[in-house]
C-alpha positions, 0 to 999 in steps of 0.5 A: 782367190780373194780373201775377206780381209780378216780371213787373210791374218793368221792364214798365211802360214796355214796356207803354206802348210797346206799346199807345201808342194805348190810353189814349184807347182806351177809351170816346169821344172826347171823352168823354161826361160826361153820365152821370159816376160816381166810385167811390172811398174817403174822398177821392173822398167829400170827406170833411174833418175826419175827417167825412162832413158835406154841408158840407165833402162838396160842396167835394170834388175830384169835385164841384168837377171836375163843376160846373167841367164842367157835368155832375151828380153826385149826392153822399149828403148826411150832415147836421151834425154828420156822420158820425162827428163833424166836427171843430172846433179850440178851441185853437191853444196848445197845438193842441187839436182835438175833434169838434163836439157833437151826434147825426145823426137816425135816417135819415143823409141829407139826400136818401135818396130819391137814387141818389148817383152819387158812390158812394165810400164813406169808409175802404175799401180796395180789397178792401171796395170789391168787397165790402162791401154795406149791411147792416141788422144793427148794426155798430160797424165804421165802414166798414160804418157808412159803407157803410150811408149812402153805399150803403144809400139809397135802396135796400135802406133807402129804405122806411124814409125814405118812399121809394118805391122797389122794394126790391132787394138791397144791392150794392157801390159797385163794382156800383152804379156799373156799374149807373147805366150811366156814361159816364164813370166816376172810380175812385180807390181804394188809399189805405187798403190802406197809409194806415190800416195806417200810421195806426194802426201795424199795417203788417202790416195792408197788402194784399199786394201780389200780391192788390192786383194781383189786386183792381185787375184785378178792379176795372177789368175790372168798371167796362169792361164800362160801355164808360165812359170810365174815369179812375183815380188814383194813391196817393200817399206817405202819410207826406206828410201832417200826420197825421205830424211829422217830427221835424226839423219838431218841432224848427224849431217849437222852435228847436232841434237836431234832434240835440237833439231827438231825443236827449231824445225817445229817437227817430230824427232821420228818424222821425215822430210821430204826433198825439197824441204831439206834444203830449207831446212838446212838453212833454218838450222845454219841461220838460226832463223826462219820455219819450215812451212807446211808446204814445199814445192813437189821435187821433179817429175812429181811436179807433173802430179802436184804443184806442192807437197807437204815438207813434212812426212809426219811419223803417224803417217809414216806408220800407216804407210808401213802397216799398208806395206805389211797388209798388202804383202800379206796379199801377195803372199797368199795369192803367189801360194795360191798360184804357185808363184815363188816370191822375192821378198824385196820387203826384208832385202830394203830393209838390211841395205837400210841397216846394214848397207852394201860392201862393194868394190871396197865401199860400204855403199848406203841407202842415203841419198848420194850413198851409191845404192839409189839413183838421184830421183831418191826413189829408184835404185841405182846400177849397183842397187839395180844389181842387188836386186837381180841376184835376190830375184836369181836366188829365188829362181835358183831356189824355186825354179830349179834353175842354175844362174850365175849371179851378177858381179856387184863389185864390177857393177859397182866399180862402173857405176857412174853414181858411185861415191863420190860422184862427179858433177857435170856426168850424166850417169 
């Protein structure tokens, strides 16, 4: 249940001690995973390279977490080049990366006669989660566009592909995963509600954290009425990923000051840049010459949001992003007690992988960009980050759940991984 925002801090752990049996409380246990379902947003999609492909989808941290436990998950396989245009590196100097060439056929899925039971739908927030539905009228949104593939087959489109099905009409992610009458069900959503707001530079954009409360109360009193086991994930500090430099990372690539840098770039020694200002950047600091401007052109697929972005994610900004991560894990974690649900605490796993990196396959693979543990769109993880994740989400359920699942084999995951260091250009990963 919802809390007024000030009652939530200093709570937390009075709730824990209050209902110290609560987490394994709900559902069985063990628990039942024959009947798994994941609801969730990009991530939970397995989404790498700013795409929706069947390629990279089955290396997602769901499905390695569902053949690591021998039970099936049923993803909605998009074709190459994908959904929109996975992305492909052509140059390593300077780092150019641009979508693959190409036009996804007329019905978007490899098998639309298939009820995913992977239901997360790319770019959602929580909000759209508990209300966007597949609709048949054109839209140039890409949530909804995303929506239509993930949620529209094979109902209410499936006639369309041949299918033969009972029409019947279009529902959320949310409610198909109550109606596949799950044993088991993974939620992890909240990443864009402060994600895309930080991506495209319009921090206002961000949920309110009261209605955040108010959606994840909602979004788990309508996953327990399943009487599923249920399992959710926390957010973690998106100013972690590739997507941002550091300027004191912008500075080791040239060897420089980072007072120095930051001088000739007008910027401050704690702000980030975001993709397509580095670039420019780099060439300010090689011609001694030049300003980096107020605005950049927006990097791939967010150009489907917005023409431009700001260059520069300032370092106030940045803190305010973090304390909104903070406020809505403080969220999470009341309302998954409050439900019985076990957390994967994703916040703190990012956070040693962005200190300490990743050994592998005899590598100590990064969360730079290029540094093997996330995909070319600096957002999404890669088949060895994707790995990573799913062992955090199998140690949970080992933990809570009272399950017994092998964990994924990162150095094998790493070693074919097509986005390992150094990568080679030209390769569709």
């Amino acid at each position: 249940m919802p809390l007024p925002r000030t009652a939530y801090f200093g709570v937390l752990s009075l709730v824990l001690a209050a209902f110290p049996g609560t987490l394994s409380a709900q559902g069985t246990w063990p628990a039942d995973l024959s009947r798994l379902v994941v609801a969730g947003d990009s991530i939970s999609a397995g989404v790498q390279n700013f795409s929706l492909e069947q390629d990279q989808q089955i290396h997602g941290y769901a499905s390695v977490l569902a053949q690591q436990a021998g039970v099936p998950l049923t993803l909605p396989l998009v074709p190459y080049p994908g959904a929109p245009n996975t992305l492909e590196l052509t140059s390593l100097n300077p780092i150019t990366i641009v979508p693959v060439p190409g036009t996804l056929p007329a019905i978007p899925r490899v098998n639309p006669c298939e009820q995913p039971t992977n239901v997360s739908v790319p770019g959602v927030t929580l909000g759209q989660a508990l209300t966007i539905k597949p609709s048949p009228t054109s839209s140039t949104n890409p949530v909804q566009q995303w929506a239509n593939i993930v949620l529209g087959f094979p109902n209410p489109f499936g006639v369309l592909a041949g299918c033969k099905i009972t029409p019947t009409a279009p529902a959320t992610e949310i409610e198909q995963a109550v109606a596949l009458n799950p044993t088991a069900v993974i939620t992890w959503l909240g990443n864009n509600d402060v994600l895309v707001p930080a991506m495209i530079g319009q921090l206002s954009l961000m949920t309110p954290w009261d209605d955040f409360a108010v959606q994840y109360a909602a979004l788990l009193k309508d996953l327990s009425q399943t009487h599923a086991s249920l399992l959710t994930a926390n957010i973690p500090d998106v100013t972690l990923v590739p997507f941002f430099t550091p300027v004191p990372a912008l500075a080791a690539q040239f060897n420089l000051p980072v007072s120095t840098v930051a001088s000739a770039l007008h910027v401050g020694q704690n702000d980030f840049l975001r993709p397509t200002a580095v670039p420019i950047a780099a060439a300010i600091l090689q011609t001694h010459s030049g300003s980096l401007p107020a605005l950049c052109p927006a990097p791939g697929a967010l150009q489907l949001l917005t023409p431009v972005v700001p260059c520069v994610l300032s370092a106030s900004d940045a803190a305010t992003i973090r304390e909104t991560v903070d406020e809505y894990n403080l969220a999470i974690a009341i309302e998954s007690a409050w439900y019985g649900a076990p957390t994967v605490d994703i916040h703190a796993l990012i956070e040693n992988l962005s200190q300490n990196g990743y050994k592998a396959d005899g590598r100590l693979l990064t969360t730079a960009m290029l540094g093997g543990l996330f995909s070319l769109d600096g957002v999404h993880p890669s088949n060895t980050g994707y790995g990573i994740i799913a062992n955090a989400f199998i140690d949970t359920m080992n933990t809570w759940w009272g399950t017994n699942i092998k964990r994924a084999n990162i150095n094998e995951i790493a070693a074919h991984d097509p986005l390992r260091p150094p990568i080679r250009l030209n390769k569709q990963p």
